[in-house]
Every structure is written in C-alpha cells, then in structure tokens.
C-alpha positions, 0 to 999 in steps of 0.5 A, a space after each residue: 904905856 899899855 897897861 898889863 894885867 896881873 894878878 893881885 893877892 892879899 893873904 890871910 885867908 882859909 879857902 873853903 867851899 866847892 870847886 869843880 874842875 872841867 876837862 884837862 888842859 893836857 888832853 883837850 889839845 891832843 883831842 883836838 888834834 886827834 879830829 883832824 883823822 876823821 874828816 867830818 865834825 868832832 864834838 868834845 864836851 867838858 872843855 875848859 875855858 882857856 887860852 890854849 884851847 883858843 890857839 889851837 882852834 885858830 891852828 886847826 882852822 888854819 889847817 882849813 877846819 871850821 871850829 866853835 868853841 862854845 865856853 858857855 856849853 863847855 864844847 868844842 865842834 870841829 868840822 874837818 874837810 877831806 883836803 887839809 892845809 899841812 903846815 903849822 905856822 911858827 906864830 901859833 906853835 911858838 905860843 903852845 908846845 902841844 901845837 906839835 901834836 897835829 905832826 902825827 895826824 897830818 902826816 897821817 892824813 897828807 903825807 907830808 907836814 911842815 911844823 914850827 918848832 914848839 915854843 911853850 912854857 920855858 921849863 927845860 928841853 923837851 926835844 923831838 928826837 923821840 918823834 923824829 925817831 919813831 916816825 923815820 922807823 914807820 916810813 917816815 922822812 924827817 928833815 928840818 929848815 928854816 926853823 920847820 920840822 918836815 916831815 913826809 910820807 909819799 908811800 904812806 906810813 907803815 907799822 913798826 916796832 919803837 922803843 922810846 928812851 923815855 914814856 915822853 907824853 908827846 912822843 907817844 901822841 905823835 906816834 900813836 896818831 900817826 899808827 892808827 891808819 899805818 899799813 899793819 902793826 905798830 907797838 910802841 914800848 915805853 909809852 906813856 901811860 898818863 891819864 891824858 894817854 888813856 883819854 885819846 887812845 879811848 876817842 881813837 877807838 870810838 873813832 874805829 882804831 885798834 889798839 891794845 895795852 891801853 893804859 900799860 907800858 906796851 900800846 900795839 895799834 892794828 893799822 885800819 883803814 879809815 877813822 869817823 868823827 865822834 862825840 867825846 867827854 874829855 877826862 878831868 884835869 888831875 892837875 888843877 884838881 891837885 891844885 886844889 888840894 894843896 890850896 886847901 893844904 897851904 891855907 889850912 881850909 876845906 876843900 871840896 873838888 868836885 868832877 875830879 877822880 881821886 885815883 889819878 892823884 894817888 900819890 899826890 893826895 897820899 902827900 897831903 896825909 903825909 903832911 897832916 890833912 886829911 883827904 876823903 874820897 867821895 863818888 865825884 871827886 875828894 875832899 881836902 881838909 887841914 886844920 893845923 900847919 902842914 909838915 913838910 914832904 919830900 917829893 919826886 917827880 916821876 912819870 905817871 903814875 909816879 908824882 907828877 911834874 906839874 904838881 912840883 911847884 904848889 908842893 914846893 909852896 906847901 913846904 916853903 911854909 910847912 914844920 920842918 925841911 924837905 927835899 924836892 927831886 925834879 926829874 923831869 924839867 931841868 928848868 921847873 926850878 926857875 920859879 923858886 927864885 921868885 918864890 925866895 921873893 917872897 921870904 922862902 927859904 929854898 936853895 937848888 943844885 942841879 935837879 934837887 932842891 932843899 926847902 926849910 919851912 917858915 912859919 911866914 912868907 912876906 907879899 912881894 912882886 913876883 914873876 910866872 914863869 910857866 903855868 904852874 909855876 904861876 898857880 905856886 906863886 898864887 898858892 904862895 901869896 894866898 899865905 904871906 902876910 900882906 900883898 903879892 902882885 903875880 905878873 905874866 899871869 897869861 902863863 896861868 890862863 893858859 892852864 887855869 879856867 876861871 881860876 880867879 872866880 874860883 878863888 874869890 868863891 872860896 874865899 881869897 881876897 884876890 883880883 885882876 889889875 892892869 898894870 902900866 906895860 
C-alpha cells in the first residue's frame, strides 16, 4: 500500500492574524507561457509556491528552455533559445489546463505547434472552439489527430478582426499572444477582462507589444516585429485573498490579508458585508472580521468583473452554515456543483438542478471523510471542516496544492488545528 497524503481538520477554531497572499496562480502560468515570445531570460517575481507552476517549468523545458524556479526568492528565470521544440507532450498538459496556453506562442514563434488536449480540473466543458476559431481568422490552419491540436502557420499569422461568443479567459490569451508579433491588426471583441488579462497585456508591453483597450471588452494589438524579455512582478491572487476572507467569515475570526488589492474583489467582500462582516480596506491589502453567525447570501457567478466562479465553492460553504437559505447560480461550470455532494457529507443542507443550487444553513456541520474534486472545491471542503464539529479528513489534497502555496502553514498560524497525514493508498 502506498500511503497518500490528505489533509486532516478538526473544527472548533476562530481564525485570526495575518496572511499574505503572493503572485496569482492564474497569471503565473500564462506569464510563464508569455516568455517563450522573447528569446532570452524572463525574470518574474512574486511567484507562488505550487505544483502548477512546477508542471509548467517542466513543460516549458521541454520546449528547450532552461527554467530555476527559486520558492525561497519566490522567482522564476527562464532562458528561452531561439529554436524552440513546439510540442506539448500529453503527460503534462493532462495534468494542467493552462498547459494550452503555450498554443498561442509557439504558433507565433514556430509556425506550427502540436498540443495535447488539456486535462485539468474536472469542472465542465471548457472547449477550444474559440481559440481554434480566431487562430483560423488570423491565418492559422488547425487540424486535431491523435488526441493533439495542431496548428500551423507557414506563411505566418496575420491580423484580424474576432468576436469570441464569450470573454472566455483562455481564448483571449491565446489569441492575444499570438497578435502581438502577427503582420498588422488584430481586435479582439468580447475579451476577457480579468485581472489575470490585464497582467499579461502589461508584460507584453514592457516586452515591446502594442496593444490598446487594456482592461476593456475590445483589445487591439498593432502587430510588431520582435518582443525583449522582462522582469516582471505578477498581480496578486484575488482568489486565495477571497479565500481568506470567507475564512474569516465562516469562523467568525479576524483576518487581516495582506499583498491583496481589495478592488479585484469588489463584489466578493461586498458579499461578506451583506452577511454581517465587516470588511476595511487598507493600503496593502483588507481586513475581514465577523463576530456573529453570518446571513445567507445569494450568489452568481459572471465574468469578471461579476463574481467569480473560483469563489463559489467557499461562498457555498458560508452559507451551508449561514442564518437562513440562499440561492447560488453558476454560470460558468456546469460541473462546479459536484463538490456539494461531499459537502452534504458533512450534514449541509444543499439540493442542485441544473446550474442552480438551494443551500439552507445549519447552525452545524458534522466532520466526515471528504473528496476535492478540483482546487477550489478543496479550499470549501477545508472552509467546511474548519466549522464542523469534530474531524474531516479532505482526500485528493494535490487539487489544493495546485492552487494554495503554503496553505496549510497558513492555516495553523491562524490558528486552525489542521495537518498533513498519509493515508494507506
């Protein structure tokens, strides 16, 4: 038997102290992509600790670059030849979704790119018809065998004018990446306007990229000729800082988050007043702090800047213990909802149909083995336990190290009574 590890939580406990959240998990990785534009070393700063950022190295050096990743430093150095490899090997991009991201640059730099189909977290259909799609309209020809995306571009990509169905996050990446050096114009309209968007149009430009409407609907990217590697701090994590909040909420503690910016979470925190917190905004960060039982809150989960998918679980987990009932809409994921069956594990009272669910609050829940099944399904699961009365044991915690760094460490500071254990496999 080969022992797994799991995380093991014992609830009782009201968070408080200070917590600083580093670089976002969903920017990293596309940054990291990014370099592989500019041949030469890339140096980005405020890294997180986690197992993502490991696969992607490991993907990238595959692509022939040599990549430190310091976790003491928090950096991450990656030397990029001017002959790449162009394919993405199936045995990492199964383990990562954002492993797609290197499409739009390798395409850009070698004219053609092999891609295995993303695996990832196991949260609904997330297609590629929206890459596929813009990258054809920008000269692109896109075929798929043998469980590969390839795409090439002999004559090179040129500008062009695409409208996405959707602002998906990763349709904007790819094509925004493979704009940057394309012969003349290209606008993309209904692009995603994340944070996470805004921080890799900002390196593209300190790289020598021209683009306009950063941080709005409509992004237009002046083709150039070349890019030059960069230093570059990446934005902090929104989500784990909105992670932190609702612990704070959930265990009626006091939470102060620091190296966070509170206007990435407008709406999110807005939630937490709404259910009896009360939330300050400092200069580095906020602070959450809710003395009584929260009220329940209805939620639903919208594009940026509406509220955010990854916050839907740990809201869910507020509310399975919140005065009252409420009414969560995912929008987004039709599979975001498969963590509440393990949450009902622990005595919630939650029924689903279709993209909705009704959570009546309970003033307990009761500690139980649980499963995550994506990241932040398994930061709720944990929420959860923090608050039931005696032991949950989170199995499959590899889901929250691929999203949380340090996130155990952090916990015990503020005082949960939680650890690792192995478990026999």
């Amino acid at each position: 038997m080969i022992p797994v590890e799991a995380l093991r939580v014992v609830g009782g406990s009201r968070l408080s102290g200070e917590v600083a959240v580093t670089g976002a998990k969903n920017s990293v990785l596309k940054l990291m992509a990014a370099a592989l534009l500019a041949p030469g070393r890339t140096v980005l700063s405020d890294v997180p600790e986690i197992l993502d950022v490991e696969i992607m190295a490991e993907l990238l050096r595959r692509l022939g670059c040599h990549v430190v990743h310091d976790c003491a430093a928090g950096t991450v150095a990656i030397d990029v030849p001017e002959a790449l490899e162009h394919r993405a090997d199936y045995d990492l991009v199964r383990r990562m979704r954002a492993s797609i991201t290197v499409l739009g640059p390798l395409l850009a730099r070698c004219g053609v790119v092999d891609v295995a189909l993303p695996g990832g977290d196991n949260i609904g259909s997330r297609g590629l018809d929206m890459h596929i799609g813009g990258l054809q309209r920008m000269g692109a020809e896109v075929t798929s065998e043998h469980g590969y995306l390839i795409a090439r571009a002999g004559s090179g990509l040129h500008g062009a004018t695409v409208w996405l169905d959707f602002p998906s996050v990763g349709a904007t990446e790819t094509l925004l990446m493979a704009a940057v050096t394309a012969r003349g114009r290209t606008v993309i309209d209904n692009a995603a306007r994340e944070p996470e968007i805004v921080d890799i149009c900002t390196m593209l430009v300190e790289m020598g990229a021209s683009i306009d409407g950063v941080g709005t609907s409509t992004l237009e990217i002046e083709g150039v000729e070349s890019l030059a590697p960069v230093a570059h701090a990446t934005v902090a994590d929104r989500i784990v800082a909105g992670t932190w909040a609702v612990a704070a909420a959930i265990t009626r503690g006091d939470i102060t988050v620091r190296r966070a910016q509170p206007a990435h979470l407008e709406i999110a925190l807005d939630k937490l007043v709404t259910a009896g917190a009360s939330v300050t905004t400092l200069d580095d960060g906020f602070r959450v702090v809710m003395e009584a039982r929260p009220r329940a809150v209805d939620i639903v989960t919208l594009p940026y800047p509406g509220f955010p998918t990854d916050l839907q679980p740990q809201f869910i987990a507020l509310n399975a213990i919140a005065d009252g009932a409420a009414l969560v809409t995912e929008n987004l994921f039709e599979a975001r909802f498969r963590f509440v069956h393990e949450l009902v594990r622990l005595g919630a009272d939650v029924q689903t149909e279709g993209h909705h669910a009704l959570v009546r609050g309970r003033e307990a829940l009761s500690g139980a083995p649980v499963e995550a099944t994506d990241i932040r399904a398994g930061a709720g699961l944990v929420l959860a336990g923090l608050v039931a009365d005696g032991e949950t044991t989170v199995h499959e915690v590899h889901h929250i190290d691929r999203g949380y760094a340090g996130f155990v460490d952090d916990l015990q500071r503020l005082g949960a009574d939680i650890s690792r254990i192995d478990l026999p496999g």
